[in-house]
VOGU-3710 file (C-alpha; in Angstrom, 3 decimals, decimal comma):
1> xxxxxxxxxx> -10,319/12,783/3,823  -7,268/11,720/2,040  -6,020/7,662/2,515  -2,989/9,078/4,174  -1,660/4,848/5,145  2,162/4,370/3,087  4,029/7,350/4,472  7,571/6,681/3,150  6,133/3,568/1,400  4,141/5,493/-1,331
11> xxxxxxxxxx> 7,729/5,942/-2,816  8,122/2,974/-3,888  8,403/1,594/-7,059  5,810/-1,554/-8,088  5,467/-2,795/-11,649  3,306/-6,328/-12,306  3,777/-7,544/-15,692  0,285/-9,419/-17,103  1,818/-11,537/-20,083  -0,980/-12,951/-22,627
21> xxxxxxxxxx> -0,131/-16,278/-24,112  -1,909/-14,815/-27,191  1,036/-14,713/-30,114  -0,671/-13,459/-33,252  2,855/-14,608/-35,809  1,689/-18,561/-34,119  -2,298/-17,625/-34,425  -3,348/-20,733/-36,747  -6,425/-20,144/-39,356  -8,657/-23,306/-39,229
31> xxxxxxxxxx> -10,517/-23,166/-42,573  -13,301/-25,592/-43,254  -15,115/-25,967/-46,304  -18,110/-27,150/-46,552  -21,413/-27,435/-49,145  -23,683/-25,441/-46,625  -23,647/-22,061/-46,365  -25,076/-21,938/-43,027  -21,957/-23,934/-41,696  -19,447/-21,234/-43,269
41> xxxxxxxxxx> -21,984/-18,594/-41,546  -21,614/-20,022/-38,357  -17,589/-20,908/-38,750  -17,696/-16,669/-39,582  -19,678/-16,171/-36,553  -17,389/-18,430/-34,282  -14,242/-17,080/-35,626  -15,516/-13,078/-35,013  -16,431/-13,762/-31,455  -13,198/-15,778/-30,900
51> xxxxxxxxxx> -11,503/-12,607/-32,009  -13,543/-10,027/-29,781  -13,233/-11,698/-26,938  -9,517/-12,174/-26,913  -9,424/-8,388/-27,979  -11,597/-7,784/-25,048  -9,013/-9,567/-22,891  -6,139/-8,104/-24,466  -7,896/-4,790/-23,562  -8,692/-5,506/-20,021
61> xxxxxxxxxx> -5,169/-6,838/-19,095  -3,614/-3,510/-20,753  -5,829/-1,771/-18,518  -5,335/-3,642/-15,138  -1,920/-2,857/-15,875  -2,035/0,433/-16,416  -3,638/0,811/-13,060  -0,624/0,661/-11,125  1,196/3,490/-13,065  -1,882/5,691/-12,349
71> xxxxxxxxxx> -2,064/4,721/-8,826  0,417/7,224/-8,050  -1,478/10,239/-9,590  -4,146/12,250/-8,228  -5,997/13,132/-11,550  -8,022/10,124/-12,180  -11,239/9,997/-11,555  -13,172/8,382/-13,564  -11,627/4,851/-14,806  -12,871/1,635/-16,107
81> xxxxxxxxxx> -14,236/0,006/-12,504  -13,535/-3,657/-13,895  -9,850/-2,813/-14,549  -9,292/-0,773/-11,296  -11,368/-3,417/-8,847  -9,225/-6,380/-10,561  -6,292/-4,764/-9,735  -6,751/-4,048/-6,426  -7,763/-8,033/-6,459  -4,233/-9,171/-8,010
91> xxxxxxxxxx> -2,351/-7,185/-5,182  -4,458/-8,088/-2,483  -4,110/-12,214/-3,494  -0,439/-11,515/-3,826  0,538/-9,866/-0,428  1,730/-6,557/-2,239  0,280/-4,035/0,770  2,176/-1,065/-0,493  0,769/-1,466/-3,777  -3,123/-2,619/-2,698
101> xxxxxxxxxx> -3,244/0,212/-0,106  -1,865/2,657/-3,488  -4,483/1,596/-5,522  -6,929/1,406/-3,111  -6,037/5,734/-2,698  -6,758/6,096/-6,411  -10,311/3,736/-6,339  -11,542/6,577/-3,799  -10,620/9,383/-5,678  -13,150/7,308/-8,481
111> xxxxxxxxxx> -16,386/9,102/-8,930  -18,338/5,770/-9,203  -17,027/4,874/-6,143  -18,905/3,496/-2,839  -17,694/1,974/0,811  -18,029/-0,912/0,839  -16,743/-3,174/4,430  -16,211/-6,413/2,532  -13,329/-4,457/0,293  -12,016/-2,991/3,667
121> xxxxxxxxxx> -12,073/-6,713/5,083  -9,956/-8,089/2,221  -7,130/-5,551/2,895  -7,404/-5,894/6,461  -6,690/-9,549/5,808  -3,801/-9,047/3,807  -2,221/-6,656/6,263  -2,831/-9,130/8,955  -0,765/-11,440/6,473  1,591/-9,451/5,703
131> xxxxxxxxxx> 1,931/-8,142/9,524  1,320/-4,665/9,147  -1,009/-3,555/12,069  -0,053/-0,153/11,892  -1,606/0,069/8,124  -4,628/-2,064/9,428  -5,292/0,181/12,601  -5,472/3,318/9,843  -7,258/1,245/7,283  -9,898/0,868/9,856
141> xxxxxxxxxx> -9,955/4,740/10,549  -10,109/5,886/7,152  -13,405/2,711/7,276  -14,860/5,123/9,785  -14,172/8,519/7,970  -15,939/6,804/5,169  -19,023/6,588/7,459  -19,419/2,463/7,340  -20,696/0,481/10,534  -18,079/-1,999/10,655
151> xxxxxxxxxx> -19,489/-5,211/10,722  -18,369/-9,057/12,370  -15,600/-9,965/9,320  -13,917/-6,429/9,675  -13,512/-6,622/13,468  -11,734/-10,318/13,126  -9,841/-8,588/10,019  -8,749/-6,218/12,517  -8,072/-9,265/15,592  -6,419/-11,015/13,134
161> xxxxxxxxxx> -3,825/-8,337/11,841  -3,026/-7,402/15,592  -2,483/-10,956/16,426  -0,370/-11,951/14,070  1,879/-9,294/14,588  1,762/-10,668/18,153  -0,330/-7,561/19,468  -2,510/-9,809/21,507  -3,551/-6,431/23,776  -4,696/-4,865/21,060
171> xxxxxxxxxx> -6,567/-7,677/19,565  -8,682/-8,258/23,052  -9,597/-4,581/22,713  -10,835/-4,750/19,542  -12,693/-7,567/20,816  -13,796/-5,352/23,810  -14,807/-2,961/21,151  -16,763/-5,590/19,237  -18,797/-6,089/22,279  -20,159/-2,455/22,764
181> xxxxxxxxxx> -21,747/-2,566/19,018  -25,262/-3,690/18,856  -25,253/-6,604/16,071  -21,468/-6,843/15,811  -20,899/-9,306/18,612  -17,452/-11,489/18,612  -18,860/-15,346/16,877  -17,052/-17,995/17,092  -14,800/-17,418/14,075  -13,863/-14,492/16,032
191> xxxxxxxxxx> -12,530/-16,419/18,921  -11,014/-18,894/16,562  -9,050/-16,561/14,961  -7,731/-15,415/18,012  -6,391/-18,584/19,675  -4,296/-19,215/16,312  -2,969/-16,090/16,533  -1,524/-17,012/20,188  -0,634/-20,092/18,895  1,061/-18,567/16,246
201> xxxxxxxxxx> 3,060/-16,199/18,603  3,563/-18,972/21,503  1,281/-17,533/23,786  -0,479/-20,779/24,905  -1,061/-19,375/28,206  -4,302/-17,383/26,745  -5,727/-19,650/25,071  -7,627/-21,308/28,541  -9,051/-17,714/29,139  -9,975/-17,659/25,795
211> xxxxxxxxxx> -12,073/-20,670/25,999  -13,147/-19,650/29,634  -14,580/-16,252/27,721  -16,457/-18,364/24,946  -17,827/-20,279/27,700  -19,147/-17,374/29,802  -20,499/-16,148/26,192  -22,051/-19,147/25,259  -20,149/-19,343/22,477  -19,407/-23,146/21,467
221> xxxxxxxxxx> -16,482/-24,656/19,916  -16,383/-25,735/16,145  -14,339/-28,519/14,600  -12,354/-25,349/13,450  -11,775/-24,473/17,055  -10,525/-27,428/18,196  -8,138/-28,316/15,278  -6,524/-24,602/15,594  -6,130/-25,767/19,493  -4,461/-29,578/18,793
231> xxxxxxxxxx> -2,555/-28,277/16,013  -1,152/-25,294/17,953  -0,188/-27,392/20,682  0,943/-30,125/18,422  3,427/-28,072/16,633  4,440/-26,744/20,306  5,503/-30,311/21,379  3,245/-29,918/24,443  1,465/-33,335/23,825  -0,422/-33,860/26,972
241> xxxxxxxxxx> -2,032/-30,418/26,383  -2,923/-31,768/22,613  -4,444/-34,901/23,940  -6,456/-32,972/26,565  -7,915/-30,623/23,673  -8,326/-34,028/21,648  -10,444/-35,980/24,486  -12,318/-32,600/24,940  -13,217/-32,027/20,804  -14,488/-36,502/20,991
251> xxxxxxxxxx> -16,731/-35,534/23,938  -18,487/-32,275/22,804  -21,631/-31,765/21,107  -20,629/-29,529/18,435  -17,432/-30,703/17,323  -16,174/-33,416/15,412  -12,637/-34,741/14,907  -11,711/-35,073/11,201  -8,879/-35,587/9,125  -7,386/-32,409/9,604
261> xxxxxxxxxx> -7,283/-33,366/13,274  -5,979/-36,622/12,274  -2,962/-34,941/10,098  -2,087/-32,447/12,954  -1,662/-35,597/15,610  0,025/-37,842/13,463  2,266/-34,938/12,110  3,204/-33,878/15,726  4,389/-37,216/16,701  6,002/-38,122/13,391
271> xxxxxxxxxx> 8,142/-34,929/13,537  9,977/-35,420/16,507  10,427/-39,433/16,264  7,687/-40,616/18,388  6,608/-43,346/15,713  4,737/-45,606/17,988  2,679/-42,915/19,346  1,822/-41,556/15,693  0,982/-45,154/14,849  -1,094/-45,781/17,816
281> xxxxxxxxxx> -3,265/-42,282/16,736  -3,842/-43,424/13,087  -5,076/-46,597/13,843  -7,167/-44,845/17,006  -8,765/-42,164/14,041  -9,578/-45,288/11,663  -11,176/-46,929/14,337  -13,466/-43,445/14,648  -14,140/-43,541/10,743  -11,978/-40,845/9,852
291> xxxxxxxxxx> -10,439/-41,607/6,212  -6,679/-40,338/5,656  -5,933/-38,606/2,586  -3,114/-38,144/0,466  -1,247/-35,363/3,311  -2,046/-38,099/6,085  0,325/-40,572/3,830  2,988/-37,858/3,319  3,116/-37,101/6,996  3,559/-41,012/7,567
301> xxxxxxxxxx> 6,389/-41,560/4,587  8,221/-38,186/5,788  7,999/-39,579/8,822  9,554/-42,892/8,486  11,707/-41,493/6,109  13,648/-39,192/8,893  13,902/-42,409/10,920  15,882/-44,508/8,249  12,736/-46,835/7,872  12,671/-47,090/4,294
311> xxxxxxxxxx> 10,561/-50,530/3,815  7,846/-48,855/5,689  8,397/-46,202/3,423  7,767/-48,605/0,401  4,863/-50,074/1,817  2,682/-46,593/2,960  3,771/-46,274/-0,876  1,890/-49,541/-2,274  -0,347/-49,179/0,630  -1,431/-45,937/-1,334
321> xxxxxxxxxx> -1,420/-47,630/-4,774  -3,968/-50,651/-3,643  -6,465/-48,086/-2,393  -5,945/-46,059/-5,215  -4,412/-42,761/-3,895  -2,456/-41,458/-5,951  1,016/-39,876/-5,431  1,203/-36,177/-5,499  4,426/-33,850/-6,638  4,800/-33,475/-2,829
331> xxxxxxxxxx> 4,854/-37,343/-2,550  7,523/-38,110/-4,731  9,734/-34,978/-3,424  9,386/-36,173/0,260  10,655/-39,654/-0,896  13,178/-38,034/-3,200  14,899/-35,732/-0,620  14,915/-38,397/2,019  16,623/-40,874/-0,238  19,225/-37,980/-1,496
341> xxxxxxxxxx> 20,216/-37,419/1,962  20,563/-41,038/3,069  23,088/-41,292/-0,393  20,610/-43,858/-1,972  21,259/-42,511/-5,437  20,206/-45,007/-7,723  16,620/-45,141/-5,181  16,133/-41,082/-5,647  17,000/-41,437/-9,683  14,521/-45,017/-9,800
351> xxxxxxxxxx> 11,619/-42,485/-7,978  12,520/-39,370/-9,952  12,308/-41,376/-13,521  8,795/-42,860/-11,997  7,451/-39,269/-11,285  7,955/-38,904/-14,647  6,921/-41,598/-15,913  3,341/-41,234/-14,400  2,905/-37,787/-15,535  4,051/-35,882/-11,924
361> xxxxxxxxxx> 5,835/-32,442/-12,975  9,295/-32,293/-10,787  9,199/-28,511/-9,499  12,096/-25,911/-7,956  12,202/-28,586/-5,269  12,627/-31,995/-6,952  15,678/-30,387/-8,429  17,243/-28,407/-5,758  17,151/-32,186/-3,920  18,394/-33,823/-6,733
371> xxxxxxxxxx> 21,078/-31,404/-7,218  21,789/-31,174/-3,059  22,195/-35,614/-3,801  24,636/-35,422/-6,417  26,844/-32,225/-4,990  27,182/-34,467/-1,176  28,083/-37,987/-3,491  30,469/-35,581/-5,520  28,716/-36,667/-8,635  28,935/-32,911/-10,455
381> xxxxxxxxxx> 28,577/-34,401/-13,944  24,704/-35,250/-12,668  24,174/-31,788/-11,302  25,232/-30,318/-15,039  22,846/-33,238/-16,636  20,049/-31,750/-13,905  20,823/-28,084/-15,033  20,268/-28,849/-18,508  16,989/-30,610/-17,654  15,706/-27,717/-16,008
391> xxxxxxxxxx> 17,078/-25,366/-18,963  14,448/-27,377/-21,208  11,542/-27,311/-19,186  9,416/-24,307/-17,522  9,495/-25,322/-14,058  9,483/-21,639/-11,814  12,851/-21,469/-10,604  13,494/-19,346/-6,812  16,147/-18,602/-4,411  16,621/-22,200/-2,814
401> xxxxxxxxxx> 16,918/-23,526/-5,989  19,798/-21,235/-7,251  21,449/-21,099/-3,507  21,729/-25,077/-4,168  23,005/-24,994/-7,400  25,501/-22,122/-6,352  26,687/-24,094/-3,427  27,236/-27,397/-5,814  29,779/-25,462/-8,096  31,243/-23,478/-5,020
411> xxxxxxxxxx> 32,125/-26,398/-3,810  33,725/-27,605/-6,512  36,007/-24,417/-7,230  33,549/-23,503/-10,463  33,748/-19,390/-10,165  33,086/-18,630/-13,626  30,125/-21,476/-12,872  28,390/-19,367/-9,680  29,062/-16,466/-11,375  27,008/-16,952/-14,721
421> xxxxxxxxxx> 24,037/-18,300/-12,069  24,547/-14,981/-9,933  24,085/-12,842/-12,539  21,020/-15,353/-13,517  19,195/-15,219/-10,770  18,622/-11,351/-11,597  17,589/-12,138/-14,913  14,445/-14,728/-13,507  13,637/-11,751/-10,481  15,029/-14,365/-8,053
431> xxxxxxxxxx> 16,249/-11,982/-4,877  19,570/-13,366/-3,675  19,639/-13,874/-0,029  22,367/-14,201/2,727  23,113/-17,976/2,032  23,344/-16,560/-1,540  25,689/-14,170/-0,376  27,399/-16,353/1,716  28,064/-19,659/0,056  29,940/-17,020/-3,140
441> xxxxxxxxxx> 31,610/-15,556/0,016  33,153/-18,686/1,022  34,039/-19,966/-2,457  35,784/-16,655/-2,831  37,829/-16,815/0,352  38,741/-20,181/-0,237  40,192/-19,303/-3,912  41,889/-16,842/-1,985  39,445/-13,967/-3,693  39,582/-11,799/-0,679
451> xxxxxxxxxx> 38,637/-8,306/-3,009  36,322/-10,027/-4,408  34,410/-11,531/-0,884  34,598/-8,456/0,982  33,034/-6,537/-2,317  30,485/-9,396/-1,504  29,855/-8,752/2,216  29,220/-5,044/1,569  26,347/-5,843/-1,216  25,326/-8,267/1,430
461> xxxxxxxxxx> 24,864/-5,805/4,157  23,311/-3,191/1,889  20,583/-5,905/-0,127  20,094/-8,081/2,987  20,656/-5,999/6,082  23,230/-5,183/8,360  22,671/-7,725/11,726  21,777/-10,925/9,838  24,701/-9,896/7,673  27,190/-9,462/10,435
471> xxxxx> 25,864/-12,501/11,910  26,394/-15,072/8,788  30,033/-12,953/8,095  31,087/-13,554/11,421  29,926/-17,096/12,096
//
């Protein structure tokens, strides 16, 4: 049976690029002399199984990548396994379904090749991820053509990629399903996965007769349970239903609170203001024993941050410094985005110098808030000494960065400017998206460009999509 899963989507075109770091015109020759003849033997020795093993690499990268050009081809059948399995690895840990499920079709066609359900359970997780149910549901089929039993981890594969896509009917019949197979009964993993997928989708009503179900299984709650419950309803804003889950997670057996549960309480009632409630909960969680780490004290500076309480800012900050946590990149770009917004300049520089100072590397983000600073205070001559900063350094640039920087110079009349960073972004494979399209709109409009911005809105509608186009044009 043929994997028959991309329709239209085996059309398209995938490349992944595997770059070595290897550059034999910088390859330095350490030579060492010495009186011993067994020490040049061994230097020899070293030096000729330095070199095969980077040819080795060298070899298996050119092969991985190769992979992808031949998954389109019926006529291989025998390939390396090492480079074809790592391939399939590299799409499935980026999210590229259309390519996994290709190369998947050509590891089939291998002659070495045997079913196995954990490979099937990988890509069912990544379709799940990348909410493609339709894939998963003939994933699973082509599982059964292949003559495997699927086991516990395929069936929550499968619950997971209906759920997530919001296909909660389909995901309590594959649990129906899972119940009519001897040795393949729904665990508590299962279950757990389910209740964050209706989280996930807003469909807190279920999760009761979800728990009612475990129950009538004898299926207890884990620590993982519970957290995907408080968290859900956390993010939700339905607090009394949180708390409820929380008193029930301190009085059972099996379950523990920990600092996960901590973060999700204290993050629920830090996000929407409720300070002295979030306060209350992280002294209520030391009292328990449950440590904070370094998210609990971003949650808490964020937090305080949003409410214009910058000395309780500074002292979570020293608090974390005495007990010897130490700041992370996300730290210092909390701290430095609050401050930018608030127009404390000379605080967000003081912090940004002090990031660098301890050895933090600023990423996309520290700059597209230090930029976002400067272009609201009208300092532009900042935002060109930031651009040449990040010209000198190798920090990943993306879309939010380059929408930023766009918007700075739109707003300042610089067309030639937006232009250059435009045409840019398509040199660093950064996908412009409607803000792109819309903040060079604007700029264009407002130079009185009008050619030019409705050549704009018609590349908009044809990269980005025609509603959410209409819909930014015509707001």
């Amino acid at each position: 049976m043929e994997l028959h899963l991309l329709g239209l989507a085996n059309k398209l075109c995938w490349s992944y690029t595997f770059v070595s770091s290897f550059n034999p015109r910088k390859r330095q020759v350490l030579i060492m002399k010495s009186s011993s003849s067994s020490t040049t033997t061994t230097s020899q020795g070293l030096q000729k199984c330095s070199r095969e093993n980077l040819s080795r690499i060298l070899r298996t990268e050119a092969a991985i990548k190769g992979i992808e050009r031949k998954a389109n081809s019926g006529k291989y059948t025998n390939l390396w396994p090492k480079a074809v399995l790592e391939a399939l690895d590299d799409a499935i840990r980026d999210n590229r379904w259309a390519t996994a499920l290709k190369i998947f079709g050509l590891l089939r066609q291998q002659h070495w090749y045997e079913p196995r359900c954990h490979t099937y359970a990988k890509l069912l997780v990544m379709l799940g991820k990348c909410k493609q149910p339709n894939q998963a549901n003939l994933l699973f089929e082509i599982m059964l053509a292949d003559g495997l039993q699927p086991t516990v981890d395929v069936y929550t594969a499968l619950v997971s990629a209906y759920g997530l896509s919001g296909l909660l009917d389909e995901a309590l019949r594959t649990i129906d399903d899972m119940k009519s197979v001897s040795n393949c009964k729904p665990d508590v993993y299962t279950y757990s996965i389910l209740i964050k997928c209706c989280t996930k989708v807003r469909r807190f009503d279920m999760i009761e007769y979800i728990l009612a179900e475990m129950v009538y299984l004898g299926i207890e709650c884990t620590s993982v349970t519970y957290n995907t419950i408080v968290d859900g309803y956390g993010k939700a804003k339905l607090f009394e239903l949180m708390e409820n889950s929380l008193t029930d997670m301190i009085e059972s057996e099996t379950a523990f609170p920990d600092v996960f549960t901590l973060n999700s309480v204290i993050g629920s009632y830090g996000s929407c203001g409720k300070l002295e409630k979030m306060e209350k909960w992280y002294e209520d969680f030391q009292v328990m024993g449950i440590k904070p780490d370094v998210m609990t004290f971003n949650i808490l500076i964020r937090s305080y941050g949003r409410a214009g309480m910058y000395q309780k800012m500074d002292s979570v900050l020293d608090f974390m410094r005495n007990r010897f946590y130490s700041p992370s990149v996300v730290t210092y770009n909390i701290i430095i985005e609050t401050l930018g917004k608030a127009g404390l300049i000379k605080n967000m520089e003081q912090f940004f110098l002090q990031m660098k100072h301890e050895g933090v590397k600023p990423t996309s983000f520290t700059y597209c808030s230090l930029v976002s600073a400067y272009s609201r205070a009208g300092l532009l001559e900042n935002v060109d000494s930031i651009m040449r900063q990040v010209e000198n350094s190798d920090v990943v640039l993306d879309t939010p960065f380059f929408n930023c920087i766009i918007s700075a110079y739109g707003q300042a009349g610089d067309i030639e400017k937006i232009v250059a960073l435009f045409l840019e972004m398509q040199v660093r494979k950064c996908k412009p998206d409607h803000i792109t399209y819309s903040s060079m709109i604007q700029v264009y409009n407002s130079q009185g460009m009008i050619e030019a911005a409705n050549d704009l809105k018609t590349k908009m509608i044809t990269s980005c999509g025609t509603l959410e186009s209409n819909q930014l044009i015509s707001g």
